[in-house]
NUZATOR-356989 format. One line per 3 residues: number of its first residue (from 0); their letters; for each residue x negated, y, z of C-alpha. Coordinates in nm, 4 decimals. Layout:
// residues N
NUM) A) X Y Z | ...
//
This chain:
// residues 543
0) XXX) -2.3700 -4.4512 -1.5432 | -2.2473 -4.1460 -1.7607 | -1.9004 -4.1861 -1.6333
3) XXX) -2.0155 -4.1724 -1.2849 | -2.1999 -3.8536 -1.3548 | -1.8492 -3.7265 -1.5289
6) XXX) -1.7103 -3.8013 -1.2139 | -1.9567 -3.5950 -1.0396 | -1.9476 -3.3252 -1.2317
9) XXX) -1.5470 -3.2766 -1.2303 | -1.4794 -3.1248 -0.8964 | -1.7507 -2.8589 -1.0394
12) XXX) -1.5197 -2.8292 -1.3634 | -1.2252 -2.7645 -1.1858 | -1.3143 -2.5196 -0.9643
15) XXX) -1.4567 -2.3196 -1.1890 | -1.1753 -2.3062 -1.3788 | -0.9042 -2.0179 -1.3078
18) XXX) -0.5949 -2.2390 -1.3567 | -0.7559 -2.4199 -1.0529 | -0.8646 -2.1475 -0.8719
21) XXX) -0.5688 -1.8753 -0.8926 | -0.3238 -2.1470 -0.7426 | -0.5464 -2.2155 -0.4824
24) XXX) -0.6680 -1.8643 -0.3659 | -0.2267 -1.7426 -0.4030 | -0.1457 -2.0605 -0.1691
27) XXX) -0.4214 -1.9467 0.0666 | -0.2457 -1.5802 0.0754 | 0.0699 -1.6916 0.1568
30) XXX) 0.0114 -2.0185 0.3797 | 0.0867 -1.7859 0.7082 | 0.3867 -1.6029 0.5794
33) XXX) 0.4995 -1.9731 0.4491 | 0.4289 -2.1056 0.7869 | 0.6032 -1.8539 0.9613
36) XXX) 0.8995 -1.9210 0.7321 | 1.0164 -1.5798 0.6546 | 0.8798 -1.2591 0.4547
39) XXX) 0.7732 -0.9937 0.7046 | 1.0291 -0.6749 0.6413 | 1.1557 -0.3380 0.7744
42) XXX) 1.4155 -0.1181 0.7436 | 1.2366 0.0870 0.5150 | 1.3141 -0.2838 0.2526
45) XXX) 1.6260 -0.2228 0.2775 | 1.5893 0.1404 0.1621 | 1.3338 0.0838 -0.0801
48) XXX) 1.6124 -0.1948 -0.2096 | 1.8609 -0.0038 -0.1920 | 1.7407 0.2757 -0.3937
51) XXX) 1.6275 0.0725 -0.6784 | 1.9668 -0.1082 -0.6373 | 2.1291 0.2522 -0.7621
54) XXX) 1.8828 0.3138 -1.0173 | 1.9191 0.0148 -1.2023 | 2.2871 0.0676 -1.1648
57) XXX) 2.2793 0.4038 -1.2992 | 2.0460 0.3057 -1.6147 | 2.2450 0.0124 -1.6498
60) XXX) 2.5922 0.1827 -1.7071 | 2.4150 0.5287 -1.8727 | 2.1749 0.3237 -2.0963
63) XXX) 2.4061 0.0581 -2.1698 | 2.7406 0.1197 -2.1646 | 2.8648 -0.1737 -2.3709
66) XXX) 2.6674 -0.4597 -2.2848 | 2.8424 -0.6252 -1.9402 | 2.5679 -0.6955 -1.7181
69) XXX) 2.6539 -0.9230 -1.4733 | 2.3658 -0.7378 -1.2722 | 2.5990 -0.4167 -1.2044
72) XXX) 2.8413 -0.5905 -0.9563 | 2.5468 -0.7138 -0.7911 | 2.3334 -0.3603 -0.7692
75) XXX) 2.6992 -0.2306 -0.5418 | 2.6300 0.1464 -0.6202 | 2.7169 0.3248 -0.2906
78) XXX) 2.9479 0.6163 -0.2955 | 2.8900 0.8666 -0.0407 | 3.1528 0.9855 0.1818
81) XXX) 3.1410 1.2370 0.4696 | 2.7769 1.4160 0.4784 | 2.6865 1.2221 0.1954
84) XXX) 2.3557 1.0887 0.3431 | 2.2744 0.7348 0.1825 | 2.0596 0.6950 0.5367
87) XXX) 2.3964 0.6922 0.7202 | 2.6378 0.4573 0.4585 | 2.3594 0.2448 0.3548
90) XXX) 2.5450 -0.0405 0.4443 | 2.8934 0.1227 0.3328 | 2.8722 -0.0498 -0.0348
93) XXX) 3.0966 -0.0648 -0.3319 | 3.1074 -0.2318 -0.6565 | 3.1371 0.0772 -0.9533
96) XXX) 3.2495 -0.0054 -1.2623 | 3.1093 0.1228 -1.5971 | 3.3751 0.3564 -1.6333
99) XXX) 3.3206 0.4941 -1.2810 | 2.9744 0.6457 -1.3744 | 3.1073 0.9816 -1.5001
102) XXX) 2.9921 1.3215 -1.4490 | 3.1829 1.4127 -1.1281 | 2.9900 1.0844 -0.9122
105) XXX) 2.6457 1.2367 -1.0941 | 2.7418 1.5934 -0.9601 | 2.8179 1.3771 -0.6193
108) XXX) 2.5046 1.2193 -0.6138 | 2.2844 1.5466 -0.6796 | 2.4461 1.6633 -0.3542
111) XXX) 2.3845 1.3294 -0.1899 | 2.1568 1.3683 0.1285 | 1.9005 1.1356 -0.0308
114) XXX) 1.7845 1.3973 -0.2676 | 1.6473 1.5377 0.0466 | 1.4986 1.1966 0.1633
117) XXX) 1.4399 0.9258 -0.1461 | 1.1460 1.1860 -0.2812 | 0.9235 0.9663 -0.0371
120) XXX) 1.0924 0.6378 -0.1996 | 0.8924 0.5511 -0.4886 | 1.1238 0.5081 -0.7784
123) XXX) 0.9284 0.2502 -0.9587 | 0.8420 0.0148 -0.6830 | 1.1875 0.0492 -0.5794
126) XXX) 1.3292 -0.0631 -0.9215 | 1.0554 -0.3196 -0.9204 | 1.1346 -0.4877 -0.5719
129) XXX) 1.5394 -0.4757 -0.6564 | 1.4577 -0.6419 -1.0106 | 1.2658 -0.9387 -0.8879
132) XXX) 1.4214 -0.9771 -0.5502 | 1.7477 -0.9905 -0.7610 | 1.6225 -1.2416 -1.0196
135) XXX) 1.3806 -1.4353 -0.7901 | 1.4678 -1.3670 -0.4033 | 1.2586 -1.1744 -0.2098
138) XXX) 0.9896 -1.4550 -0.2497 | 0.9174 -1.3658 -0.5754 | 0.7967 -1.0675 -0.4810
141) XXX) 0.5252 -1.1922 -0.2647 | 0.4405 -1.4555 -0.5121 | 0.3768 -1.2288 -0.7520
144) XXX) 0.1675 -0.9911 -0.5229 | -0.0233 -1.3007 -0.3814 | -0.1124 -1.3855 -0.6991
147) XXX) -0.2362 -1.0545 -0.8232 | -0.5140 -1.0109 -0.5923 | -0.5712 -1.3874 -0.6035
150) XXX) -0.6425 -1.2851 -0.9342 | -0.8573 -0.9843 -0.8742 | -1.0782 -1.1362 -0.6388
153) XXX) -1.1225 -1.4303 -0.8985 | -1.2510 -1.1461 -1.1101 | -1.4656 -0.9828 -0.8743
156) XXX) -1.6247 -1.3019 -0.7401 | -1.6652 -1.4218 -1.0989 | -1.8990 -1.0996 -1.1785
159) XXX) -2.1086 -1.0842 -0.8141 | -2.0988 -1.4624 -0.7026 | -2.1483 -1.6381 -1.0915
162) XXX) -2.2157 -1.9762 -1.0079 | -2.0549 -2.0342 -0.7000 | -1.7944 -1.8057 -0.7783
165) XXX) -1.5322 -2.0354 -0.6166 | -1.7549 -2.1250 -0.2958 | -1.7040 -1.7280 -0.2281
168) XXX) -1.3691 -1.7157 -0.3364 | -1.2587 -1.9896 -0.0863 | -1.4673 -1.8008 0.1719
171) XXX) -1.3280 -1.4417 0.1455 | -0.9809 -1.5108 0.0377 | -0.9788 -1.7219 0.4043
174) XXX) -1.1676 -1.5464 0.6046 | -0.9095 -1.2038 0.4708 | -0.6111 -1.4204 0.5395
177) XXX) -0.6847 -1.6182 0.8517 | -0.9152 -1.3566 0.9715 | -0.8135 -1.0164 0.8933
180) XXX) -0.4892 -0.8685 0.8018 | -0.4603 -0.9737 0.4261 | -0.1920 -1.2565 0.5622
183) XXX) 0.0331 -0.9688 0.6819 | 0.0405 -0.7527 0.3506 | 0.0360 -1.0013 0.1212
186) XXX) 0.3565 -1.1227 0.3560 | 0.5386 -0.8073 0.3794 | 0.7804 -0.6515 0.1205
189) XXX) 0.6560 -0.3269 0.0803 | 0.4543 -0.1424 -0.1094 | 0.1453 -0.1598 0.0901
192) XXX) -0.0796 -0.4919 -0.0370 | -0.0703 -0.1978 -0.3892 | -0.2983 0.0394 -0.1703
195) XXX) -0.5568 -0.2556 -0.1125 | -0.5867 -0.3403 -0.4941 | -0.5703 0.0518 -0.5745
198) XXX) -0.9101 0.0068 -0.3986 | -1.0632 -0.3229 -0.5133 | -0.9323 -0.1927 -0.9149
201) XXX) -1.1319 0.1141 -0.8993 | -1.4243 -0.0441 -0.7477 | -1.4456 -0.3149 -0.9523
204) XXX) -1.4296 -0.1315 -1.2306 | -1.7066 0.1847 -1.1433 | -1.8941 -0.1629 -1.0040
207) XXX) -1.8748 -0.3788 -1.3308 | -1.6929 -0.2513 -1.6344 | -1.9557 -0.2839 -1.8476
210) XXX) -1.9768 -0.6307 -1.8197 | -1.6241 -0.6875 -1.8849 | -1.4100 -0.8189 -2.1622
213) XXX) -1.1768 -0.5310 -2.3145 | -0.8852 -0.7326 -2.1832 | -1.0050 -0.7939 -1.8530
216) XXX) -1.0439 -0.4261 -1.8242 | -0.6636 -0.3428 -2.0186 | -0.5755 -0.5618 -1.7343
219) XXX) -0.6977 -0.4085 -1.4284 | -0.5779 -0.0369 -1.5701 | -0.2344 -0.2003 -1.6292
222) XXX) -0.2170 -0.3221 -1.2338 | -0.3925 -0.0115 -1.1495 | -0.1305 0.2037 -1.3120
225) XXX) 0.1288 0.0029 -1.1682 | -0.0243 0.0458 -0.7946 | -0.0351 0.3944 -0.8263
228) XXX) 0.3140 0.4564 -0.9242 | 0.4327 0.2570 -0.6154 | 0.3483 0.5490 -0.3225
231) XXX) 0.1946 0.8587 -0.3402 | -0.0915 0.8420 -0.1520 | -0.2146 0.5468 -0.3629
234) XXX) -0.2554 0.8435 -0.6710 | -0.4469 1.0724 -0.3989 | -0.6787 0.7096 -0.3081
237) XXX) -0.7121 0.6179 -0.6740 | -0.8421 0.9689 -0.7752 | -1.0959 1.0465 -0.4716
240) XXX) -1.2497 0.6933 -0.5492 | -1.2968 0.7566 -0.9460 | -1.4720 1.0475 -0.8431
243) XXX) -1.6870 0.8578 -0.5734 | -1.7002 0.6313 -0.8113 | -1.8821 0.8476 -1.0992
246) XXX) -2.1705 0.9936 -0.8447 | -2.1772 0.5920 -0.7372 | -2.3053 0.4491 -1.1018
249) XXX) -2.5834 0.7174 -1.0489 | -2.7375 0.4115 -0.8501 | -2.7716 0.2109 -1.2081
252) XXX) -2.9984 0.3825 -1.3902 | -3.0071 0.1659 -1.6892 | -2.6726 0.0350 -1.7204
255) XXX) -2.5167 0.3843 -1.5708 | -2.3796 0.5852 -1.8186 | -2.2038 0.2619 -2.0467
258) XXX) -2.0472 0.1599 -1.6875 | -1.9304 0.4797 -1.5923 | -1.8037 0.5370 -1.9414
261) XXX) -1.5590 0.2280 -1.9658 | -1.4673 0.2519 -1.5869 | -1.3801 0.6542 -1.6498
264) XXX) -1.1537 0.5113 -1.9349 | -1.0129 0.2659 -1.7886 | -0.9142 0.4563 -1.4376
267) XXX) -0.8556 0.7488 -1.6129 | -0.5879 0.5981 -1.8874 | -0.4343 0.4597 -1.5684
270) XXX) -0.3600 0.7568 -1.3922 | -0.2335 0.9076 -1.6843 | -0.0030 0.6773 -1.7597
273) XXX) 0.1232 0.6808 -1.3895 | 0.1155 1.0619 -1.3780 | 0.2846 1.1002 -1.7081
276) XXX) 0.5603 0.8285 -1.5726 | 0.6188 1.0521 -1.2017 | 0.6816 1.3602 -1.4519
279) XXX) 0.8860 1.2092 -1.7063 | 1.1661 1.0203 -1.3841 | 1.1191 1.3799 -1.2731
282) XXX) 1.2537 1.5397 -1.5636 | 1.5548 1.2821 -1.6332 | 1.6630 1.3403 -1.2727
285) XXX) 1.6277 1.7292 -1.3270 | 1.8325 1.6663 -1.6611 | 2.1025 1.4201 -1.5252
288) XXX) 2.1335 1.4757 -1.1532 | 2.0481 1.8742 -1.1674 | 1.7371 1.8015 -0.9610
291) XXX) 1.4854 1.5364 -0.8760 | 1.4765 1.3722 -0.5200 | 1.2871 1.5721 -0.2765
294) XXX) 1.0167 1.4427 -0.0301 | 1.0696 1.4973 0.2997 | 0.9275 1.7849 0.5187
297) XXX) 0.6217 1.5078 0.6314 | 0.3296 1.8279 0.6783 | 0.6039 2.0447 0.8564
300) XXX) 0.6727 1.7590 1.1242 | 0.3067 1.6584 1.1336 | 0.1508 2.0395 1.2249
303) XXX) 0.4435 2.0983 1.4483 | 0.3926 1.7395 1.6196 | -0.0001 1.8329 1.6417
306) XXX) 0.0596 2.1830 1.8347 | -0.0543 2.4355 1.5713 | 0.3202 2.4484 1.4418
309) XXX) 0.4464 2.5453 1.7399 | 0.1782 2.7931 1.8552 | 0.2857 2.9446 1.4978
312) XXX) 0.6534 2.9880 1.5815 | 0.6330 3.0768 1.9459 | 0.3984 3.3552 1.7568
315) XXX) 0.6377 3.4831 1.4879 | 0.9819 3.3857 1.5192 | 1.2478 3.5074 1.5348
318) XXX) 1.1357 3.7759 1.2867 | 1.0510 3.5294 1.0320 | 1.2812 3.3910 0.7645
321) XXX) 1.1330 2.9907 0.8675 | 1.4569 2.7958 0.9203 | 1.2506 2.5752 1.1402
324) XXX) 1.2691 2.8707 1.4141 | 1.6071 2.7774 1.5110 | 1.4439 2.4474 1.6101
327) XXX) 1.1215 2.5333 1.7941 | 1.2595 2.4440 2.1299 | 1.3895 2.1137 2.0330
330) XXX) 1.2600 1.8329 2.2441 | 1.0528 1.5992 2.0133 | 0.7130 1.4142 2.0738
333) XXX) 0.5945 1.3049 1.7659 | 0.6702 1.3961 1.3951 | 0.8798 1.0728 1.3321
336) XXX) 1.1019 1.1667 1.5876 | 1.1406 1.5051 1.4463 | 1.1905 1.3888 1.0779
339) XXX) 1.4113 1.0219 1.1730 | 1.5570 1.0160 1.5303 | 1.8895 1.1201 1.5639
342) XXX) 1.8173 1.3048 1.8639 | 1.5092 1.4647 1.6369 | 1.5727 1.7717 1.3883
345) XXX) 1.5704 1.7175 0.9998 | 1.8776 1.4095 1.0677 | 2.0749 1.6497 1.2599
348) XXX) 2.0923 1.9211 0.9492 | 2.3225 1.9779 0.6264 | 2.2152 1.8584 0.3240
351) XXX) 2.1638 2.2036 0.2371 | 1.9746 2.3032 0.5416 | 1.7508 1.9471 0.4645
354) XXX) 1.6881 2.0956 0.1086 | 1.6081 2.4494 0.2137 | 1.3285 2.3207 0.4898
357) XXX) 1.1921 2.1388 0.1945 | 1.1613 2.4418 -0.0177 | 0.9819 2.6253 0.2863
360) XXX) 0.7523 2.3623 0.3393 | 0.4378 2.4743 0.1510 | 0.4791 2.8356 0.2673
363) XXX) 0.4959 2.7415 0.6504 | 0.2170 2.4660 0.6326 | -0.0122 2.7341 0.4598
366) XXX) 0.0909 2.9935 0.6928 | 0.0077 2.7562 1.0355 | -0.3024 2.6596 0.8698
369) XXX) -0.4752 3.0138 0.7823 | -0.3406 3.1163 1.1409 | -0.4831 2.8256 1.3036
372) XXX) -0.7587 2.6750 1.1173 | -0.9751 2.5142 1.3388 | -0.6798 2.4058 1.5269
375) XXX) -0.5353 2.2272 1.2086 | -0.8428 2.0532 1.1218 | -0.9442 1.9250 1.4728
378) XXX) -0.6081 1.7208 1.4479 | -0.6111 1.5970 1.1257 | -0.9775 1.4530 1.1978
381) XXX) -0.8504 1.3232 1.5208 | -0.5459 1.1193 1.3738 | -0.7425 1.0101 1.1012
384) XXX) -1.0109 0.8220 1.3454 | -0.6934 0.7128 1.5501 | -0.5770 0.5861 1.1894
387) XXX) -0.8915 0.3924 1.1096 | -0.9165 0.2362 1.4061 | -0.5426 0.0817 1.4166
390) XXX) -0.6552 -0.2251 1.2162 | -0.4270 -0.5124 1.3662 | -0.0274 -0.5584 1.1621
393) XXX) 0.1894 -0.4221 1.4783 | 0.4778 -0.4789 1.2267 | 0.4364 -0.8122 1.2511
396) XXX) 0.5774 -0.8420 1.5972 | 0.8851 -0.5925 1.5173 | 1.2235 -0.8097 1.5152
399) XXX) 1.4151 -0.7846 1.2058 | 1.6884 -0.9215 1.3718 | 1.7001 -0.6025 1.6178
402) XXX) 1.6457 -0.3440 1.3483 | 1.9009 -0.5087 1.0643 | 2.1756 -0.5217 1.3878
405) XXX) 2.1823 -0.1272 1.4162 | 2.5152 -0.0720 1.2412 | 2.3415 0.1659 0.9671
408) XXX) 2.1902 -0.1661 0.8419 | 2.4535 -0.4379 0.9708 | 2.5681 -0.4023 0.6308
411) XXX) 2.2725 -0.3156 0.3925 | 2.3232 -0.4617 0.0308 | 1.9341 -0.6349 0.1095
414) XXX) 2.1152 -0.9045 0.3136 | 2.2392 -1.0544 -0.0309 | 1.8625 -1.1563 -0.1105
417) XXX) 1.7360 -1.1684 0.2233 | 2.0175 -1.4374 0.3389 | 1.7739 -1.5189 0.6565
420) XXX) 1.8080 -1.1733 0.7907 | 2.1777 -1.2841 0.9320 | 1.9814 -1.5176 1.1445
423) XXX) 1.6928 -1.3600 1.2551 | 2.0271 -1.0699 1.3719 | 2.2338 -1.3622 1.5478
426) XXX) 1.9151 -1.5061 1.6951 | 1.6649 -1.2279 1.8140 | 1.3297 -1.3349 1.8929
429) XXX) 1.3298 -1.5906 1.6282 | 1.1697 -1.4195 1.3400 | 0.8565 -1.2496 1.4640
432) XXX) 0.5417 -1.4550 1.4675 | 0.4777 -1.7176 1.7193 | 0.1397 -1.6123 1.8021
435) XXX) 0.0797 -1.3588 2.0933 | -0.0030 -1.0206 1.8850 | -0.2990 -0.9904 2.1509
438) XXX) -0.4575 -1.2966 1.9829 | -0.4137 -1.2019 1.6246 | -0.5430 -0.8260 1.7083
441) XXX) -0.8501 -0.9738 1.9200 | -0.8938 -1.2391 1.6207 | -0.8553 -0.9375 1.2845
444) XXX) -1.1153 -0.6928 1.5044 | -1.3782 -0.9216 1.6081 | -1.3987 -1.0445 1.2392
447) XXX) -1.3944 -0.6837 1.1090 | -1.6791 -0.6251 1.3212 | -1.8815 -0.9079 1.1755
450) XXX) -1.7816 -0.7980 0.8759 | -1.9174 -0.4516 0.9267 | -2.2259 -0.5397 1.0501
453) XXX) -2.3033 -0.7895 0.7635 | -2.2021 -0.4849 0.5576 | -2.4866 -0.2669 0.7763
456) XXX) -2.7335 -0.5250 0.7390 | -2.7290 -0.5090 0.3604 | -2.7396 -0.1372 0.3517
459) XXX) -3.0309 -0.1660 0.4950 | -3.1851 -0.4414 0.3160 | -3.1326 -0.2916 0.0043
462) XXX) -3.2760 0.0076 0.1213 | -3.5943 -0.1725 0.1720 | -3.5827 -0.2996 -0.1241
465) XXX) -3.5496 0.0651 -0.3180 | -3.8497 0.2073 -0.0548 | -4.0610 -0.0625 -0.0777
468) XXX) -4.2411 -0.2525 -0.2909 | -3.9686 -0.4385 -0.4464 | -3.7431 -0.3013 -0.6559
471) XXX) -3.3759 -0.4396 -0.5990 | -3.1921 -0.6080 -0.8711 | -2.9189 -0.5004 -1.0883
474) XXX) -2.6638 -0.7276 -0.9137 | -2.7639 -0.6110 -0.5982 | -2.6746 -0.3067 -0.6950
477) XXX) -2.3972 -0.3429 -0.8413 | -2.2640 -0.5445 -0.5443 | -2.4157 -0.2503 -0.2969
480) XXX) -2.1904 -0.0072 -0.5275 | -1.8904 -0.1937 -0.5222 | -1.9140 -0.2733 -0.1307
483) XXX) -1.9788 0.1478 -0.0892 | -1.6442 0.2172 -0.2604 | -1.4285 0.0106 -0.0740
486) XXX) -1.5777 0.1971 0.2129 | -1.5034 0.5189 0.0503 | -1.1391 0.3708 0.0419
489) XXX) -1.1039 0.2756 0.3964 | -1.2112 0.5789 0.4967 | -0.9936 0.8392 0.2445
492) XXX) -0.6841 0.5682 0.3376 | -0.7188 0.6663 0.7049 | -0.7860 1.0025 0.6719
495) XXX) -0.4594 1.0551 0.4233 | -0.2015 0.8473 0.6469 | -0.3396 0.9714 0.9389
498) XXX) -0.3726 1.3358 0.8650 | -0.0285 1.3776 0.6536 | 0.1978 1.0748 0.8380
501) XXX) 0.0214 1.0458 1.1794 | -0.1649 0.7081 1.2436 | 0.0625 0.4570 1.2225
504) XXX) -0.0847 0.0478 1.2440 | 0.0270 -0.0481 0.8990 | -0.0909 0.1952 0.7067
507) XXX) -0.4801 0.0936 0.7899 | -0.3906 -0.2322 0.8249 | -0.2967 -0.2746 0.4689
510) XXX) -0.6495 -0.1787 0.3432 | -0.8479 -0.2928 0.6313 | -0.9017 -0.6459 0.5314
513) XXX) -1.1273 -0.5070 0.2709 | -1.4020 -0.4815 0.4386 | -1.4507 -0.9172 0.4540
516) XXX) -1.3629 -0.8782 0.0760 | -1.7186 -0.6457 0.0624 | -1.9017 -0.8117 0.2557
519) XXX) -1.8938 -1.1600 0.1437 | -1.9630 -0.9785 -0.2399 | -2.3136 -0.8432 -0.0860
522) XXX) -2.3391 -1.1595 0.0557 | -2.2318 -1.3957 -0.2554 | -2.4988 -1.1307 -0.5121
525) XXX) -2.7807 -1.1539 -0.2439 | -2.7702 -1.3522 0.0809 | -2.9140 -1.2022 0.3756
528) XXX) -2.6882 -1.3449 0.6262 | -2.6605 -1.6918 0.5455 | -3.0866 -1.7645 0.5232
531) XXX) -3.0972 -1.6122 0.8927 | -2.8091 -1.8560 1.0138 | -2.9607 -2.1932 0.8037
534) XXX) -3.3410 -2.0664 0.9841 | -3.1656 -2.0536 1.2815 | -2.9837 -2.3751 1.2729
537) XXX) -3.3589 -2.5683 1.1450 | -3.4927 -2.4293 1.4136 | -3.2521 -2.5464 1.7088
540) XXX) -3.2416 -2.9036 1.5616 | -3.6196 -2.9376 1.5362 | -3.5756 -2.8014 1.9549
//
C-alpha cells in the first residue's frame, strides 16, 4: 500500500522539480522552430555575425598575439576595398593573419563605412551570437535563449502559481508558443526574444524580490544586464519600467518599501553594469580605431519619412548648412528606403558624407521638432498605435533563400554555421513556414484578445476587491503588479520602435506574447476565469 501511494505521489515530485520542468518548458519553446526544421533568420544575422566575427578577430590577434587560435581563420576578418562599406563586401572575406593586424588595417578600418552603420549593431550580442554559433551552430543559440525564459517563467510561476506551479507553467509556456508569437522569437537569431525578458526581469523583480533568494535575484540582474547590452532600446525599456516599477510597489503597503528596495538594487546594478560596459567598448574603439561606430541617422529618416522633415527643408534650405538639403527632392517613401535602398539616400553617400549626416543629426531633429511640434508628435503617436497593433511574426514568411541569393550576401561568412542557408538559396520556397501566415496571424490575435480580456477582467476584480468589503490579498497584488508592468512594457516597446524605427511587425511581435504570460499569472494567484468556465460547464451537463 505505501508503495502504491509512492507511486502516486511521483508524477507530483517530478514536476515540481526544475530539472523536470526547465527541459520540458525549453522543448515546448522550440518544438515549432524544430518542426519547421530551420532557425528563422535575416540578413540583419548575417550582419550581426559578421560584426562579432571581426571583433573577436581583432581581440583575438590584439589581446593575444601569441596564443594560435584556431578560431582566427574561422572569424575571416574582411578587408575593405573600394568605398570601404562592410554592407557592400560582406561576403568579400579573407583569412588575416596575426601579423596582418597592424596599425595601417586599424587606420583602414576607422575609415571603414561601418563606423557609419555598425553603431546600431550591438557589439556584445554580436560577439555573443558569433561565439556560440561558432562553438555550437546557430542552434545553440536558440537553445540557450529557449532555455532562459524557460527558466524565468519557472521562476515567476514558482512565486504566483506555488502549488501548481507546473500546471501554469505547461499552460502559459503553450498557450505563448502555440498561441502567440513566443514560437517565432524564441526561433529567430536575433536579438529580439532579450526585449521580452528585459520585461518579464524587471517585473518580476518590482513584483517579487522580496521573496527571493539572493541568488535568484544575482541571477535575474546578470540576464538582465546581459539583455540590455544586446540593443538599445532594451536600456530605454529597462529604465521606463524600473521607474513604473517604483510608483507600482506603492500598491504593497506592507511589504513595499523591502520589495522596492531589493528590486531598485537589483535593476539598478544591472544597468550599471550594462551602461558602464557601452562606455568602456566606446572608449577602446575611440582609443584603437580613432572613433567608436556611429548609429545611423534613424530620427533624421523617420521625421523626414513622417512629413515634418520635409516641411522643414522646403522651409529653410538652401540657406542652411543641413547636408540633407541636397537630398530633399529625392524620391523615397518610407525611412528604410531612405536609410537602406540603394535607390534611397544615406547608401548612395561617402563615408564621409555618412559620418557628417550623423554629426547633424541631433541639431536637425531638434530643429524639425521645435518648428513643428504638434506635427512631430501626432506621428510618433500614430506609428506607435500602428506598432502595437502589428502583433503577428511577418518575418516568418520572408525567404531566406531569396534574401541570402542577393550577391551582397551570396557570400556572407554566416553560411559557414548556417550550412542550410545554401538550400533554402537553391530551393526558394522551402524554408518559410508551411502554414498560411493568415492562419498563424488570425490564430496569435484572437488569443491575444482572450488574453486581454482575462487581463481586463482581473483589473476589475481586484478593484472590487480594494472598494469593497474585501480587502485583496498580497498575492493578488503582487500578481496585479506584475501583470501592470508587462503592460507598461508592451506599451513603451511600441511606442519606442514605432516612434524612432517606424512600426515594423517584429519589433511588437517580440514582446507581444507577454500578455498570455500575464494573464495566466493573475489567473494562476487568483482564478476568476477558470470558476466561470467549470460553473458553466456544471451547468450545461446538468441541461
Amino acid at each position: 500500500m505505501a508503495g502504491l501511494d509512492h507511486l502516486a505521489r511521483l508524477p507530483r515530485t517530478l514536476s515540481d522539480r526544475w530539472w523536470f520542468a526547465l527541459p520540458a518548458f525549453t522543448l515546448l519553446l522550440l518544438t515549432p522552430t524544430l518542426l519547421h526544421g530551420v532557425p528563422f533568420l535575416t540578413w540583419d544575422t548575417a550582419q550581426y555575425y559578421h560584426y562579432g566575427a571581426q571583433l573577436v578577430g581583432f581581440g583575438t590577434a590584439r589581446i593575444a598575439p601569441t596564443i594560435k587560435f584556431n578560431i582566427l581563420r574561422r572569424s575571416e576578418i574582411v578587408k575593405e576595398q573600394g568605398s570601404g562599406n562592410l554592407d557592400e563586401v560582406l561576403g568579400d572575406s579573407a583569412t588575416t593573419a596575426l601579423t596582418k593586424f597592424d596599425k595601417a588595417l586599424i587606420d583602414q578600418k576607422s575609415q571603414a563605412g561601418g563606423m557609419a552603420t555598425y553603431g546600431g549593431r550591438s557589439p556584445f550580442y554580436s560577439i555573443w551570437l558569433y561565439s556560440v554559433a561558432w562553438t555550437f551552430n546557430l542552434w545553440g543559440i536558440l537553445v540557450t535563449q529557449a532555455a532562459v525564459i524557460a527558466w524565468i517563467i519557472w521562476r515567476v510561476v514558482t512565486h504566483a502559481a506555488r502549488a501548481h506551479r507546473f500546471e501554469a507553467g505547461v499552460a502559459i509556456v503553450a498557450l505563448g508558443t502555440f498561441g502567440a508569437s513566443a514560437w517565432f522569437v524564441v526561433g529567430f537569431v536575433m536579438p529580439d526574444i532579450y526585449a521580452a525578458i528585459v520585461v518579464i526581469c524587471v517585473a518580476l523583480l518590482f513584483a517579487y524580490a522580496d521573496r527571493m533568494s539572493s541568488l535568484e535575484r544575482v541571477g535575474l540582474a546578470a540576464i538582465l544586464a546581459a539583455s540590455v547590452t544586446f540593443h538599445a532600446t532594451h536600456l530605454v525599456v529597462a529604465v521606463v519600467l524600473t521607474l513604473a516599477g517604483i510608483g507600482a510597489t506603492h500598491l504593497l503597503r506592507s511589504e513595499g518599501r523591502p520589495l522596492r528596495v531589493r528590486a531598485l538594487l537589483a535593476t539598478g546594478s544591472a544597468l550599471g553594469v550594462a551602461v558602464a560596459l557601452q562606455f568602456a567598448f566606446d572608449a577602446a574603439a575611440r582609443a584603437v580605431l580613432g572613433a567608436s561606430p556611429k548609429r545611423p541617422p534613424l530620427l533624421t529618416a523617420r521625421v523626414l519619412a513622417d512629413g515634418p522633415g520635409r516641411l522643414y527643408l522646403d522651409s529653410v534650405c538652401p540657406e542652411t548648412p543641413f547636408l540633407v538639403c541636397a537630398y530633399r527632392n529625392r524620391s523615397f517613401k518610407s525611412a528604410d528606403e531612405f536609410l537602406w535602398s540603394s535607390a534611397g539616400v544615406f547608401q548612395t553617400m561617402s563615408v564621409e558624407q555618412r559620418l557628417r549626416m550623423i554629426d547633424e543629426e541631433p541639431r536637425f531633429v531638434t530643429a524639425v521638432a521645435m518648428h513643428y511640434p504638434l506635427s512631430v508628435l501626432k506621428a510618433a503617436v500614430a506609428n506607435a498605435v500602428e506598432q502595437f497593433v502589428l502583433v503577428w511574426p511577418a518575418e516568418a514568411w520572408m525567404d531566406p533563400g531569396v534574401s541570402f541569393s542577393d550577391p551582397a550576401l551570396s557570400g556572407a561568412d554566416l553560411f559557414q554555421v548556417a550550412p542550410f542557408l545554401s538550400l533554402c538559396v537553391a530551393n526558394l520556397g522551402s524554408c518559410v513556414p508551411a502554414l498560411p501566415e493568415a492562419l498563424i496571424a488570425s490564430s496569435i490575435a484572437i488569443t491575444l484578445l482572450l488574453s486581454f480580456a482575462v487581463i481586463a477582467a482581473h483589473f476589475v476584480a481586484a478593484w472590487r476587491r480594494t472598494t469593497g468589503t474585501q480587502q485583496g490579498n498580497s498575492a493578488y497584488k503582487r500578481a496585479i503588479v506584475f501583470a501592470s508592468l508587462i503592460l507598461v512594457g508592451l506599451v513603451v516597446n511600441a511606442g519606442i520602435c514605432g516612434a524612432i524605427s517606424g512600426p515594423h511587425a517584429r519589433y511588437q511581435t517580440r514582446v507581444v506574447w507577454l500578455a498570455v504570460l500575464a494573464a495566466g499569472v493573475l489567473e494562476a494567484a487568483h482564478p476568476v476565469i477558470l470558476p466561470w468556465f467549470r460553473r458553466l460547464f456544471a451547468e450545461a451537463s446538468q441541461s
